[in-house]
KEPA-987880 format. One record per residue: x, y, z of N, C-alpha, C in turn; residue in one letter. Coordinates in steps of 0.2 Angstrom, whole numbers, padded with zeros to 4 digits, always signed. Layout:
% residues N
XYZXYZXYZa/...
% end
This chain:
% residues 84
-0010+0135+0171-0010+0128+0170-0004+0126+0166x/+0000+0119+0168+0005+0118+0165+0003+0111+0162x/+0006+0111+0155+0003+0104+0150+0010+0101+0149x/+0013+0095+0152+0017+0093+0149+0017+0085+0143x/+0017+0087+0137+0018+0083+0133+0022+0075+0135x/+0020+0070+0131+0021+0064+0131+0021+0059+0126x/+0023+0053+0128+0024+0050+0121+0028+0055+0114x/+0032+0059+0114+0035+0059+0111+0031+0066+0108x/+0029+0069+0111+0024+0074+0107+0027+0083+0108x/+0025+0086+0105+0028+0095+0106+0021+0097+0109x/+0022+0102+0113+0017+0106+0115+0022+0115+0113x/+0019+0117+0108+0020+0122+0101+0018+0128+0105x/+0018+0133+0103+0013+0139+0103+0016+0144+0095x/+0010+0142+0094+0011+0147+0085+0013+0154+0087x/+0018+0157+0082+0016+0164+0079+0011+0168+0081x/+0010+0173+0081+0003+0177+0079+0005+0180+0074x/+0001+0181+0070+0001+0182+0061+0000+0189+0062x/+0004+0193+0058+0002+0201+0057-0004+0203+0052x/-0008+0207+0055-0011+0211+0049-0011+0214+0047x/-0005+0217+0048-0002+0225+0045+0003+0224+0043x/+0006+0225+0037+0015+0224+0036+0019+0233+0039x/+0024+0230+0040+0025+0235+0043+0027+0242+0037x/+0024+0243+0032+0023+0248+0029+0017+0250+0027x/+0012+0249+0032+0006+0247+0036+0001+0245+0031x/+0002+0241+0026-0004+0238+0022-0005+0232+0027x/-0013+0233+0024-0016+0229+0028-0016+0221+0024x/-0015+0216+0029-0013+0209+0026-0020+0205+0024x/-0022+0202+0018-0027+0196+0020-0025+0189+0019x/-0030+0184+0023-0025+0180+0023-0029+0174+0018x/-0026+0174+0015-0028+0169+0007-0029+0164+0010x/-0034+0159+0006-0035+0152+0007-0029+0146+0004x/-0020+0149+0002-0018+0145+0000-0013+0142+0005x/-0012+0136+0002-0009+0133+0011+0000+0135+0010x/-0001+0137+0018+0005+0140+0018+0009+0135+0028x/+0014+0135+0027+0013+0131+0033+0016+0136+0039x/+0013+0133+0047+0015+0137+0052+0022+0138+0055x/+0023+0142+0060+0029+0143+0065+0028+0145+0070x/+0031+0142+0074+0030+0145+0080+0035+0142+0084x/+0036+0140+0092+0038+0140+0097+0039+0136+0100x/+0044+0131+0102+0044+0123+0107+0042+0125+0113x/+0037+0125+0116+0036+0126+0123+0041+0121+0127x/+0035+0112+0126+0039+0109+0129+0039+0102+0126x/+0044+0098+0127+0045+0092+0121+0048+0086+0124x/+0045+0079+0123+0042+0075+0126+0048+0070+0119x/+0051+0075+0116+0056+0073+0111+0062+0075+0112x/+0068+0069+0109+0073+0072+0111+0076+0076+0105x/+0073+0073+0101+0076+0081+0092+0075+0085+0097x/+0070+0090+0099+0066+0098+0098+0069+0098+0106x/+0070+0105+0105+0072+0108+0112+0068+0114+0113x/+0066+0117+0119+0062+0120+0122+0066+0126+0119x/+0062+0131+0117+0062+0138+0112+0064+0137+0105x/+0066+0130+0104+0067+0133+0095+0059+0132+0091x/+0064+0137+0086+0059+0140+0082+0057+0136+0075x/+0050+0133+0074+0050+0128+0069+0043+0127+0064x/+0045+0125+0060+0036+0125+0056+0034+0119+0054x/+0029+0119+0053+0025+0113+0052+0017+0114+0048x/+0015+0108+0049+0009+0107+0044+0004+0113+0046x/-0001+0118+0043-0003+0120+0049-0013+0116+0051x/-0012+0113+0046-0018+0106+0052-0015+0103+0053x/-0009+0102+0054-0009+0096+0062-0008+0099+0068x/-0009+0093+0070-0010+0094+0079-0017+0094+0079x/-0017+0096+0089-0023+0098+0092-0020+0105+0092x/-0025+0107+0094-0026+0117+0093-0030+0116+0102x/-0025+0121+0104-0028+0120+0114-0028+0128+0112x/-0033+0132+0118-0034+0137+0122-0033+0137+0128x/-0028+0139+0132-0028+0140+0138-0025+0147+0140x/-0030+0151+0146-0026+0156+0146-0028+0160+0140x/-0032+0161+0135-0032+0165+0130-0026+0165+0126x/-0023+0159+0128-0018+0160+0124-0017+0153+0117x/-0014+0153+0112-0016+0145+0109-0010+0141+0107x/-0012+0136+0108-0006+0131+0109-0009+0124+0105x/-0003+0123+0104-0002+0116+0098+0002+0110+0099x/-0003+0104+0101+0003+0097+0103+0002+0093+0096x/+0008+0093+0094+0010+0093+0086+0015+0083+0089x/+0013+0079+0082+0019+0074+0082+0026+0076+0078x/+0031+0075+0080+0036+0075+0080+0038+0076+0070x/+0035+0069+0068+0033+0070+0061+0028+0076+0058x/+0026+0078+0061+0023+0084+0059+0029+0091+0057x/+0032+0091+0059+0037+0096+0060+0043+0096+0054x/+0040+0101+0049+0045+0103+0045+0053+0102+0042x/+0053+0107+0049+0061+0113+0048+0061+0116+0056x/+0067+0114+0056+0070+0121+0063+0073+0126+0057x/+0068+0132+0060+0071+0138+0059+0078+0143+0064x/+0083+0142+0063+0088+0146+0067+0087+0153+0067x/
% end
């Protein structure tokens, strides 16, 4: 299925979070707010370009499943920081 964003919107896919650092302790993930990163799928805006890497609020947006996999239509003002 292909989602294409509109009115100005990102269609995201987060990171996956590790649970094991790689010196294989095991990670928990604390209750303090910390914000996400992930992926420009696709973008309905002219700032964001398709694959850059960016963080944001991690409650904003819609939270989509498709394909087992999760994805995030985030506003524009949601969006932190490009990560290079």
């Amino acid at each position: 299925m292909t989602i294409i964003p509109v009115n100005s919107k990102l269609l995201v896919q987060p990171e996956k979070k590790q649970d094991i650092s790689p010196g294989g302790i095991i990670l928990i993930e604390s209750d303090e707010y910390r914000p996400s990163v992930g992926y420009v799928i696709e973008s309905a805006c002219e700032i964001f370009k398709k694959g850059q890497h960016i963080m944001f609020d991690k409650y904003a947006g819609t939270r989509l499943i498709i394909d087992n996999e999760e994805y995030i239509i985030l506003n524009p003002e949601d969006v932190f920081a490009i990560i290079p």
